[in-house]
C-alpha positions as CSV (number, residue, x, y, z in Angstrom):
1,X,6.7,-69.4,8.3
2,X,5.6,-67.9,5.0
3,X,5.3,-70.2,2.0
4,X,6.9,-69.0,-0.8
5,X,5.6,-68.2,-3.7
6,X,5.8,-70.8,-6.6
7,X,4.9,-68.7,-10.1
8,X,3.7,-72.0,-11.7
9,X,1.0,-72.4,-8.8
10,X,0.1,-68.9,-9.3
11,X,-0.5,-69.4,-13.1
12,X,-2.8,-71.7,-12.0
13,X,-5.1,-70.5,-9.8
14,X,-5.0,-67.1,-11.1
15,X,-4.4,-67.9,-15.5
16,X,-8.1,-66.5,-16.4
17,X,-6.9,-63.2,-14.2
18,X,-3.6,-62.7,-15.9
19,X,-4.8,-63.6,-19.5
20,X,-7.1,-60.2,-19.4
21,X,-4.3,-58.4,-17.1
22,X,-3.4,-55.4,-20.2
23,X,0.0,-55.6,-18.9
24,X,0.8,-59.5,-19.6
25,X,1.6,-60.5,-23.6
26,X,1.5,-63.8,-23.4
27,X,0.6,-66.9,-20.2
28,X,2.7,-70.2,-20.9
29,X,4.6,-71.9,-17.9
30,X,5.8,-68.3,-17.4
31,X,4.3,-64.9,-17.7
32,X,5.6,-62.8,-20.5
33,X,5.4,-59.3,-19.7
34,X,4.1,-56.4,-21.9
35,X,6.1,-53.8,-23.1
36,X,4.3,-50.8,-21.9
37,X,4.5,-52.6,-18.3
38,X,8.4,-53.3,-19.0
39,X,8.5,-49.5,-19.8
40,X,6.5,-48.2,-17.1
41,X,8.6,-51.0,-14.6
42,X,11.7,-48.9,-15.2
43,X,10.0,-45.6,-14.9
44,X,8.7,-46.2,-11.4
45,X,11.9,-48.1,-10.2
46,X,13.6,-44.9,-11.1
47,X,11.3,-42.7,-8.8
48,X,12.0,-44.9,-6.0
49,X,9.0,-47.5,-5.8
50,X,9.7,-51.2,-4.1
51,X,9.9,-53.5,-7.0
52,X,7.3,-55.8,-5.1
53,X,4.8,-52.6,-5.3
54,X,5.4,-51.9,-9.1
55,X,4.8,-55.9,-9.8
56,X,1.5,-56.2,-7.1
57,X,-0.1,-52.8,-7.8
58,X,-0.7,-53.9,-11.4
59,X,-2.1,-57.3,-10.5
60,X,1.4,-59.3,-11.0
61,X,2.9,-61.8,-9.0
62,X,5.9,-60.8,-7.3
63,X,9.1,-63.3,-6.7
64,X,12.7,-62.9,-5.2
65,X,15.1,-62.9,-6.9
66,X,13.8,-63.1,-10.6
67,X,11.2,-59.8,-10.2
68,X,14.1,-58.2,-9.0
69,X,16.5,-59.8,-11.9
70,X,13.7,-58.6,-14.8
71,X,13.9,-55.0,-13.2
72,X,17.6,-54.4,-13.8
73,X,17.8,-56.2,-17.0
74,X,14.8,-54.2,-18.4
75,X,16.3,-51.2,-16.8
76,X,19.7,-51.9,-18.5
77,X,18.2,-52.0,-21.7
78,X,15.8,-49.3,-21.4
79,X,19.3,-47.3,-20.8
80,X,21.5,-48.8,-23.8
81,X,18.6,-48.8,-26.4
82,X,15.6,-47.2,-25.4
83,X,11.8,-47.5,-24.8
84,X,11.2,-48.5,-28.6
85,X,13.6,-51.5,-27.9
86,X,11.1,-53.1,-26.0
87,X,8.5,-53.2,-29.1
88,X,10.8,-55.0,-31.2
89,X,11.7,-58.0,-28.9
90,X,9.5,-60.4,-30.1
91,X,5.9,-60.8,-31.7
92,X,2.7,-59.9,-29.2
93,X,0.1,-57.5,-27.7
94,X,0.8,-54.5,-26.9
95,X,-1.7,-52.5,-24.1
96,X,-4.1,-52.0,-27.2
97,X,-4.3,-55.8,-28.1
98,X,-2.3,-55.1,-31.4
99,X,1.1,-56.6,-32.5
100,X,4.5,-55.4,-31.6
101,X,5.4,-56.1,-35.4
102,X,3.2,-57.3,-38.8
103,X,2.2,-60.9,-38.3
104,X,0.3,-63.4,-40.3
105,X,-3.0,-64.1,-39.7
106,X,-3.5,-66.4,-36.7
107,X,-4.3,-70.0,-37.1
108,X,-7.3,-71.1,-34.4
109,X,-6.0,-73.9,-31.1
110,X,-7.8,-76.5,-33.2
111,X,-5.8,-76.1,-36.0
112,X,-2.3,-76.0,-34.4
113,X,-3.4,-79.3,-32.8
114,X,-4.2,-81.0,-36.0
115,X,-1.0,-79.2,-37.8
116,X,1.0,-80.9,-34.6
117,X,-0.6,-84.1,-35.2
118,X,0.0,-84.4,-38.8
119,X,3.5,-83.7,-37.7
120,X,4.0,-86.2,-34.9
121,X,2.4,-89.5,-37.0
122,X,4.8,-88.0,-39.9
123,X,7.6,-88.3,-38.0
124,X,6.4,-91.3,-36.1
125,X,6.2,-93.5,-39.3
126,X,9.4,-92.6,-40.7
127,X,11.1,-93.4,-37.3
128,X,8.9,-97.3,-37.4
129,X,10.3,-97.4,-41.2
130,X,14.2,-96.6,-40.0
131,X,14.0,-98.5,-36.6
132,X,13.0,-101.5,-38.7
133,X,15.7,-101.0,-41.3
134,X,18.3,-100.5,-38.5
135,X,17.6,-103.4,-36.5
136,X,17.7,-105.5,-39.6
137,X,20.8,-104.4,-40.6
138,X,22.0,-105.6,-36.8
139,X,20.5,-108.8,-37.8
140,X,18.3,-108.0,-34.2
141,X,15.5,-109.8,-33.3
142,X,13.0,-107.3,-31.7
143,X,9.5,-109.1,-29.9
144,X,6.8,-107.3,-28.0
145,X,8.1,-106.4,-24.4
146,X,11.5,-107.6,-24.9
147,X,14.5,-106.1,-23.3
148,X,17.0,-104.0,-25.9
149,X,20.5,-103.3,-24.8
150,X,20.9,-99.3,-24.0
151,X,23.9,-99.1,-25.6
152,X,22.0,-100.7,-29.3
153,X,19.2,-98.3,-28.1
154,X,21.4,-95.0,-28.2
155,X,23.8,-96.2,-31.3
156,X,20.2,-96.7,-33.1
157,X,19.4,-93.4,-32.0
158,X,22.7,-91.6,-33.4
159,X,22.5,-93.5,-36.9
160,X,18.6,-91.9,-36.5
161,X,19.2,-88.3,-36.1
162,X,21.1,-87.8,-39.1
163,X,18.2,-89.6,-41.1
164,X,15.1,-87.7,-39.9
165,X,14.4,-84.5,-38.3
166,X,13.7,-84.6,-34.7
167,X,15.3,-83.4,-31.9
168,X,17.7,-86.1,-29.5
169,X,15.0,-85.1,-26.5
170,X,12.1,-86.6,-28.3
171,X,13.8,-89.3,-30.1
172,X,15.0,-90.5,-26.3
173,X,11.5,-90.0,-24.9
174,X,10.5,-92.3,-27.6
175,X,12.7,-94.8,-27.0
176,X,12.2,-94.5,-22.9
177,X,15.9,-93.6,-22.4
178,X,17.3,-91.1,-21.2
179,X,18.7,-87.7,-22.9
180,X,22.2,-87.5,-20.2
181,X,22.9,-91.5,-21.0
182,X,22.7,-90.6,-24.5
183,X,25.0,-87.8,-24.4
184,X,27.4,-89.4,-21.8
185,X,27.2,-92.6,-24.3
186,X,28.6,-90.1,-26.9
187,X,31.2,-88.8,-25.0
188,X,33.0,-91.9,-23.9
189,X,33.1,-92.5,-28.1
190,X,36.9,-92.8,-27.8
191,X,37.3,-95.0,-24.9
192,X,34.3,-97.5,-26.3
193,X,36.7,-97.4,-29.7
194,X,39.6,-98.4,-27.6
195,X,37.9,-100.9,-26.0
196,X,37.0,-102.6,-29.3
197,X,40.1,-102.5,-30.6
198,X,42.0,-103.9,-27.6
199,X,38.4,-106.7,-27.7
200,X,39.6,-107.4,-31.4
201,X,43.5,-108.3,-30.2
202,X,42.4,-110.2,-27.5
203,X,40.0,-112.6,-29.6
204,X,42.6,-112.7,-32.1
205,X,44.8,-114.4,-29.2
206,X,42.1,-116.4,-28.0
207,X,40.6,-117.7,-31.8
208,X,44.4,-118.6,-32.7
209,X,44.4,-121.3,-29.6
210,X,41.2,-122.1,-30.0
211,X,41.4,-123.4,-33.7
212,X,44.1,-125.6,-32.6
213,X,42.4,-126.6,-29.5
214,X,39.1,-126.8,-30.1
215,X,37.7,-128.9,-27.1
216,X,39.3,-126.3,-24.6
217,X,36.6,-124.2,-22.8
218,X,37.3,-120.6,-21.8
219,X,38.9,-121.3,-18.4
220,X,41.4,-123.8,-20.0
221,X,42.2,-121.1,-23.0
222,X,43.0,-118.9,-19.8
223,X,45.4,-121.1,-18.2
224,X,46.9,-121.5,-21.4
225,X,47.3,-117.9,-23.0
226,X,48.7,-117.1,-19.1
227,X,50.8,-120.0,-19.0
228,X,52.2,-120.7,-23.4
229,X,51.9,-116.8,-24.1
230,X,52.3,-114.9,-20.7
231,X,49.4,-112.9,-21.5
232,X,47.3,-112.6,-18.2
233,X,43.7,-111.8,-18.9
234,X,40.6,-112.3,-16.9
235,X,38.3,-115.3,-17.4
236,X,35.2,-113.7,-17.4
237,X,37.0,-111.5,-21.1
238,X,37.8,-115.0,-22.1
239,X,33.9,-116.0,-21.3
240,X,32.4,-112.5,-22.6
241,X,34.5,-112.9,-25.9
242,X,34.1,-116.4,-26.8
243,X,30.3,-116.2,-26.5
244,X,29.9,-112.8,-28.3
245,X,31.7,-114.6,-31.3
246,X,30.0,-117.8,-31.0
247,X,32.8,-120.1,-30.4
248,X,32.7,-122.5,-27.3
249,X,34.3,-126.1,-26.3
250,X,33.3,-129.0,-28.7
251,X,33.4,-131.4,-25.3
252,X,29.9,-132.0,-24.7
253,X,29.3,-131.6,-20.7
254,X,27.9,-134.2,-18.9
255,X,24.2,-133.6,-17.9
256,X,24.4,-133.5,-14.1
257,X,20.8,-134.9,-13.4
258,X,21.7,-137.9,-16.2
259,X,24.7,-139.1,-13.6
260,X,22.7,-139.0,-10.5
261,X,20.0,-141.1,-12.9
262,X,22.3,-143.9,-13.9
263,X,23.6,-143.7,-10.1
264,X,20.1,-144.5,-8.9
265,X,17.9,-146.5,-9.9
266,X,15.6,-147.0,-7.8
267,X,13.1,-144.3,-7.4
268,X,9.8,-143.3,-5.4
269,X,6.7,-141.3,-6.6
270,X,4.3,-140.3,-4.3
271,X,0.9,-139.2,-4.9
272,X,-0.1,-135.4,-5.1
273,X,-1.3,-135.0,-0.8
274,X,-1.0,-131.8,-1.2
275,X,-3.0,-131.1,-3.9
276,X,-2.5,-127.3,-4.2
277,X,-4.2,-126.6,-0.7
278,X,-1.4,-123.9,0.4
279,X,-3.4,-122.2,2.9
280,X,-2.7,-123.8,5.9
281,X,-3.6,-123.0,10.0
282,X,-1.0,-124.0,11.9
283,X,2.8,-123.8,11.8
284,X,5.2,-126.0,11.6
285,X,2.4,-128.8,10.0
286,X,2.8,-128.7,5.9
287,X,6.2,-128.2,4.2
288,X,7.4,-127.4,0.9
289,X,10.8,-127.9,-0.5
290,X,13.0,-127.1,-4.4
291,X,16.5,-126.7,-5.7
292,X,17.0,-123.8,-8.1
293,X,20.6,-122.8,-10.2
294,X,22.5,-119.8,-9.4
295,X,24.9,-118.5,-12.2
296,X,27.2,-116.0,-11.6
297,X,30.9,-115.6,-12.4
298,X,30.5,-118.5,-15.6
299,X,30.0,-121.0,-12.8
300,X,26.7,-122.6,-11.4
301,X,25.2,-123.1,-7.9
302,X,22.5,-124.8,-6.4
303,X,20.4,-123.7,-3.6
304,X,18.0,-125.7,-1.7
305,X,15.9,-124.3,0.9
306,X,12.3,-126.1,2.8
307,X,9.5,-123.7,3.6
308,X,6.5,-123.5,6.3
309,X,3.5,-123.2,3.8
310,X,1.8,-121.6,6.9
311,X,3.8,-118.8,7.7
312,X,5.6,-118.7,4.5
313,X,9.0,-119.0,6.8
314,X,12.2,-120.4,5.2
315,X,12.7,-122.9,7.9
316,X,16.1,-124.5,6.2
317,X,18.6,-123.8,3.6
318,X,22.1,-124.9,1.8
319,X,23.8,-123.5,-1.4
320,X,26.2,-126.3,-2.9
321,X,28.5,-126.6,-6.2
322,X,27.1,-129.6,-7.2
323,X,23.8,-131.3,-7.3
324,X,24.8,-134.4,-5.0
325,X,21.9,-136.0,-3.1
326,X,22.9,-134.9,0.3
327,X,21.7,-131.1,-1.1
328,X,18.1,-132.9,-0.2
329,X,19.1,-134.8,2.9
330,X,20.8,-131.7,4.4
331,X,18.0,-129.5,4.3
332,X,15.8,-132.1,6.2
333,X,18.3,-132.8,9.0
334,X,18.2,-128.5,9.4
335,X,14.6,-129.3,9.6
336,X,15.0,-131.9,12.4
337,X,17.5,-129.5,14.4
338,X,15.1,-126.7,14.0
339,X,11.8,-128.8,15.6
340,X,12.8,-132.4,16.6
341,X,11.8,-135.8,15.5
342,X,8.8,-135.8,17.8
343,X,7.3,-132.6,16.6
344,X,7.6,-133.4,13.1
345,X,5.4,-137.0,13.2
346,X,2.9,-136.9,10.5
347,X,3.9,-133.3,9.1
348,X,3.7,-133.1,5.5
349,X,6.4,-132.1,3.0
350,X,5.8,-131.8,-0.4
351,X,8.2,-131.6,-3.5
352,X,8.2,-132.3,-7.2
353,X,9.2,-136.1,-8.8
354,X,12.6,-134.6,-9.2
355,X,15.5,-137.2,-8.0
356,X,16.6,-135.8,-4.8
357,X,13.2,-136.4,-3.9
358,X,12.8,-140.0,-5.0
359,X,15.4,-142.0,-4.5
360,X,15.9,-144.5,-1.6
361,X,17.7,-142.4,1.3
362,X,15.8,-139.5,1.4
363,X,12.4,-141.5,1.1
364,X,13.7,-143.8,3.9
365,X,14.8,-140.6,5.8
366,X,11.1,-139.3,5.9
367,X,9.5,-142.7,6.7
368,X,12.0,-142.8,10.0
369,X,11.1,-139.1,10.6
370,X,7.2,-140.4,10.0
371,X,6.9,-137.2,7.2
372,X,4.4,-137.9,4.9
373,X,5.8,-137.2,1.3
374,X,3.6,-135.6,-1.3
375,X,4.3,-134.8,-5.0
376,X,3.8,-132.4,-7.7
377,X,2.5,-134.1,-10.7
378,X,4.7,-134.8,-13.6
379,X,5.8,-131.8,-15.6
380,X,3.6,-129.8,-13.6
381,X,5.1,-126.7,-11.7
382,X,1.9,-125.2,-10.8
383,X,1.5,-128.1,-8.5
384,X,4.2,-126.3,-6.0
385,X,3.9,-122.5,-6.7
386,X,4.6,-121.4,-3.4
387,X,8.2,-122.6,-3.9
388,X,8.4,-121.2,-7.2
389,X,7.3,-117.8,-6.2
390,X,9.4,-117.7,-3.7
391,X,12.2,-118.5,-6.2
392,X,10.8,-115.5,-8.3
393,X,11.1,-113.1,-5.6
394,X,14.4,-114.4,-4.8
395,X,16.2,-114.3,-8.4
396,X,14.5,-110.3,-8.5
397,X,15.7,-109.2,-4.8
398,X,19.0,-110.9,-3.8
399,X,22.1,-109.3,-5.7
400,X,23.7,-113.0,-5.1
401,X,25.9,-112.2,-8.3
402,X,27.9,-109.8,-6.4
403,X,29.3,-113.1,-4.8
404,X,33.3,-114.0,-5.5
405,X,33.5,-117.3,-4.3
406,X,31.1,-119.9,-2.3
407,X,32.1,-118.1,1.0
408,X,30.6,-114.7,-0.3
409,X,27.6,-116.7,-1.6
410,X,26.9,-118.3,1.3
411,X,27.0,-114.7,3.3
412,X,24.6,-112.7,1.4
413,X,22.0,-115.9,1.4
414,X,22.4,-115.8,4.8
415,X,21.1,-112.1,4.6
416,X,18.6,-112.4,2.5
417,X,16.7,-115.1,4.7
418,X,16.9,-113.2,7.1
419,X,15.3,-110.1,6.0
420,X,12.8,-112.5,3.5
421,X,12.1,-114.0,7.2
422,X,12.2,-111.2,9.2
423,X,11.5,-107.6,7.2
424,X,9.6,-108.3,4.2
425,X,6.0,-107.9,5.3
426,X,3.5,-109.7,3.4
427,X,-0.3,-108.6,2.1
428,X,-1.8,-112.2,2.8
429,X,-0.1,-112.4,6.2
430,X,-1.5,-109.8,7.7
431,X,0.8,-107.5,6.6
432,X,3.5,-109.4,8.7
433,X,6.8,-110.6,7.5
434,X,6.7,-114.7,7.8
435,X,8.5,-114.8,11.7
436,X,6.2,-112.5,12.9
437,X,3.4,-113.9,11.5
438,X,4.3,-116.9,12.9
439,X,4.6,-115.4,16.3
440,X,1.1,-113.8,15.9
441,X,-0.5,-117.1,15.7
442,X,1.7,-119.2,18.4
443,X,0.1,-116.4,20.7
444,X,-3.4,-116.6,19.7
């Protein structure tokens, strides 16, 4: 089958050719055709040459439809106003080199580049001056490489436009967003307005029961404005609204990790086994395990999950609402179902000096199990990056926020294992994901 022909890869290969073709004004991204060849175009088209002749036979690319499309537009003009029409278009060479009109005399490339520069610092210093004097008036703090709302972005770029003269395409180029946002941003004006006002009522509703309650958090000023005022409105407005105007319960919450202290107080440290030596031989043989936070829908989860430092496997996981100790003790007994008591004899595990770690029935648990325990230093994350990677990768991949309710949660975790287990291949495993590589090297 033919390729068809693409006029901007024909500029390119044949631009030095069409730049001395008599019958071409002008080579851009396009090629602007010549009068006399516009004239002459007509003249043959009316005699009953092919189009794709007139355009080849003078050394011009031909393309279907637009050849075709210049023809009759040419020819309709050549008709309605005649051939002297065609002189007065625009400014460029004729057949003879000259001018279709007077011009002034031409500036050289190097100069249009340094008028163009002149232009662009110009402009870019007076939009650094105004950016500055914007955000300030936001009361906006703006550091290197930190993330700034779209919507500030384009509302920045609206009060800009009517202070300095550049066009919306460049000014959203410049600010790395994009021109339809911007526009579509404008458009929804009214319903944004709307928004605000029906946001302003809603606080007003909200601040009133507030002042007179002040230790009541959002969900409580929920219950209430459903149940004292009938006004049903969702928690996470109640949330969104209270934080955007800086109010929030005067009840101090409890520090989670401060019970669980007072609880126990007896606690084990271990030295550092491990001793950052991740790369290990054989499965199943050196263990690391963490708890991270999940926040989504104003509350938080905790997920604890154990993994094979050899294959990189996540061997056993549980998300809970609260930080109990059993979130530890669960894990392991996964562990246990997953190999067996006997197969796990002098494997190591390694963890920081964090509390689910230390106290009494999980350090008993591993001496019965005959699991060495091994721990990060104090303060030290570094001392079990595997886990926090992991973590990192985690947090970036797994839409867990999409979750309604612990069910949900639990459901897309469950997912993400297994495709973190099964489908994501890995550069330092061979290009494997962690199950296969672990199957590579049970078999060799």
């Amino acid at each position: 089958m033919k390729k068809k022909l693409r006029i901007k890869d024909y500029i390119k290969k044949h631009r030095d050719e069409l730049e001395k073709n008599p019958y071409v004004r002008k080579v851009g991204k396009t090629i602007q055709y010549a009068p006399e060849f516009k004239i002459k175009a007509v003249e043959l088209k009316k005699k009953g040459v092919s189009i794709r002749e007139i355009f080849e036979s003078h050394g011009l690319p031909y393309k279907e439809p637009k050849s075709n499309t210049y023809i009759t537009n040419w020819t309709k003009q050549y008709e309605e106003k005649g051939k002297e029409s065609f002189f007065n278009e625009s400014r460029g060479r004729n057949i003879n080199g000259k001018s279709g009109r007077p011009k002034k005399e031409a500036i050289t490339a190097d100069e249009k580049v340094l008028i163009q520069e002149k232009i662009i610092e110009a402009q870019r210093q007076e939009i650094e001056a105004l950016k500055k004097q914007l955000w300030q008036g936001r009361k906006v703090k703006i550091k290197e490489n930190k993330y700034v709302p779209t919507q500030l972005v384009f509302q920045f770029i609206d009060d800009l436009k009517t202070k300095i003269n550049v066009p919306i395409q460049t000014l959203c180029k410049y600010f790395n967003v994009s021109r339809s946002g911007y526009y579509k941003w404008i458009k929804s004006a009214n319903k944004r307005r709307q928004r605000e006002l029906q946001d302003k009522s809603d606080f007003k509703l909200i601040s009133d029961l507030w002042v007179k309650n002040k230790e009541f958090g959002y969900q409580r000023i929920t219950m209430h404005l459903r149940n004292d005022l009938g006004v049903v409105m969702n928690p996470k407005k109640v949330y969104r609204l209270m934080k955007k105007n800086g109010i929030r319960s005067t009840v101090r919450i409890k520090n989670p990790y401060k019970h669980l202290k007072d609880s126990y107080k007896n606690h084990h440290t271990f030295e550092n086994v491990l001793d950052r030596n991740f790369d290990v031989d054989e499965p199943g043989t050196v263990f690391a395990t963490d708890i991270t936070y999940l926040i989504f829908n104003g509350y938080r989860y905790y997920l604890s999950v154990i993994k094979d430092l050899c294959t990189r496997e996540i061997v056993a996981w549980k998300v809970s609402q609260n930080l109990s100790l059993d979130l530890s003790l669960d894990v392991i007994n996964q562990l246990v179902e997953r190999y067996g008591e006997e197969n796990l004899k002098n494997t190591l595990i390694h963890s920081d000096q964090g509390l689910h770690y230390t106290n009494s029935m999980y350090v008993n648990k591993l001496k019965e199990l005959n699991i060495i325990q091994s721990m990060s230093r104090k303060g030290n994350c570094l001392d079990n990056a595997k886990m926090e990677t992991f973590f990192g990768h985690f947090k970036d991949e797994c839409e867990y926020y999409d979750a309604t309710d612990i069910k949900s949660l639990r459901f897309i975790l469950n997912d993400y294992m297994n495709y973190y287990n099964h489908k994501r291949y890995q550069w330092t495993l061979k290009k494997m994901a962690p199950a296969q590589y672990r199957s590579h090297l049970l078999a060799a």
